[in-house]
C-alpha positions as CSV (number, residue, x, y, z in Angstrom):
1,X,142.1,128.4,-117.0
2,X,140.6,129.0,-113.6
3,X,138.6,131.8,-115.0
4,X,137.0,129.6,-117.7
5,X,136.5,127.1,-115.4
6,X,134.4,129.8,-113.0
7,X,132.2,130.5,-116.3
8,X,131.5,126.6,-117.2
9,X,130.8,125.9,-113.3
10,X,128.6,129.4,-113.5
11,X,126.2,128.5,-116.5
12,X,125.9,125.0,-115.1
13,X,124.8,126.8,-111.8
14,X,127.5,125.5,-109.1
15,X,127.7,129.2,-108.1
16,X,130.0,128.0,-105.0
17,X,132.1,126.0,-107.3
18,X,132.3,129.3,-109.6
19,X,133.0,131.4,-106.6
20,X,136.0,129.2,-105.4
21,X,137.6,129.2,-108.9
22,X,137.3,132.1,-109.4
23,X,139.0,133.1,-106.1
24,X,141.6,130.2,-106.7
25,X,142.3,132.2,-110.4
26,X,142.9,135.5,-108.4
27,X,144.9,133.7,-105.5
28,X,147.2,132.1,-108.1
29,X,147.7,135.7,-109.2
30,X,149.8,136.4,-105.6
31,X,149.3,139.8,-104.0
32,X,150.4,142.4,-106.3
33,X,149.1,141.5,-109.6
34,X,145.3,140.3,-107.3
35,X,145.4,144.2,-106.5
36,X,145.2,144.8,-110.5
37,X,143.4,141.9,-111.3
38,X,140.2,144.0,-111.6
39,X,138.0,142.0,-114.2
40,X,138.3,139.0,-112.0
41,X,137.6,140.5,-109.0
42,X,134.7,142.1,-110.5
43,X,133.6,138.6,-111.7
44,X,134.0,137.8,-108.2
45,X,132.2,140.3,-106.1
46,X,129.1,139.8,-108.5
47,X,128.8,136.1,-107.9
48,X,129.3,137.5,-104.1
49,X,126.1,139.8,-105.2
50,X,123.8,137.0,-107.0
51,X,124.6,134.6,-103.5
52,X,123.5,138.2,-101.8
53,X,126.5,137.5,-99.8
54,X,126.6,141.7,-99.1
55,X,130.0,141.9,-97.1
56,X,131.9,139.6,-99.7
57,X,130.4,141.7,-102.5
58,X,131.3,145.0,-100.8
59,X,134.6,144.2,-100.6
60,X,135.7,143.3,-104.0
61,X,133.3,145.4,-105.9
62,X,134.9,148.2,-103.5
63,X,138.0,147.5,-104.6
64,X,136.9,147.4,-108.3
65,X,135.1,150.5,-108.0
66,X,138.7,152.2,-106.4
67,X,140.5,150.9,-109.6
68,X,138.1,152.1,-112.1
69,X,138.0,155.6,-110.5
70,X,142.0,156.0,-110.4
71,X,141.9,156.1,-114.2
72,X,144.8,153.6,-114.2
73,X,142.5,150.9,-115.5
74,X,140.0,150.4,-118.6
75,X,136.7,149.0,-117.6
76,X,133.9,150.1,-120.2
77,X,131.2,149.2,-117.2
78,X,132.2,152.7,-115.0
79,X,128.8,153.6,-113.8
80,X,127.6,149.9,-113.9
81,X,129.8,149.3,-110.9
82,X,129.0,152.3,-109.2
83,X,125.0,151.4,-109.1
84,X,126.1,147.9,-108.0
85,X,128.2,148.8,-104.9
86,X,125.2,151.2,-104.3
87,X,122.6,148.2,-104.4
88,X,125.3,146.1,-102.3
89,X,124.8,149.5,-100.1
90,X,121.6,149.7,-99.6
91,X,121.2,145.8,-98.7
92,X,124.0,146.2,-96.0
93,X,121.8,149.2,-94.5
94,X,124.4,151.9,-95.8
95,X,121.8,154.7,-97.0
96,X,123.8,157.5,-97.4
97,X,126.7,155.6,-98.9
98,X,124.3,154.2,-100.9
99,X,122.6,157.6,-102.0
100,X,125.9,159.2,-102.6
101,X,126.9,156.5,-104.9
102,X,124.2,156.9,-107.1
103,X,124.4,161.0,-107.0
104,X,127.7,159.9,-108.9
105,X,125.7,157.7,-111.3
């Protein structure tokens, strides 16, 4: 419910209001299953990216690019998140990070 709710406040453009659902949705998922809760963090970290709010969406796309590369998790948009975190990179000042995130692109 809190995850359609991000979407509806999204679309209307209440980005903060989308960004607070959104991290109610993956609080209400407690610690271990937030770890695997990989679609909503992604959802997270890229309204993190749109605010250009670079730390914020560092960390969770971080942690969805970790979950996608341990092969434990399905997410059609591999390389997708890779050429994000390296744009998140690049904004932060993290050059070579940056660069050798998109040699794996």
């Amino acid at each position: 419910l809190h995850w359609a709710g991000s979407i509806l406040a999204w679309r209307n453009t209440f980005m903060s209001q989308a960004v607070s659902i959104t991290g109610k949705a993956l609080w209400c998922c407690g610690e271990e299953l937030g770890e695997k809760a990989v679609y909503l963090r992604y959802e997270l970290g890229m309204f993190h990216f749109i605010a250009m709010d670079w730390p914020k969406a560092h960390e969770h796309l971080n942690c969805v690019y970790v979950s996608v590369n341990s092969d434990k998790v399905f997410f059609p948009y591999r390389t997708l998140v890779t050429t994000q975190l390296a744009a998140v990179a690049f904004s932060m000042g993290e050059q070579e990070y940056g660069e050798t995130l998109c040699k794996e692109c």
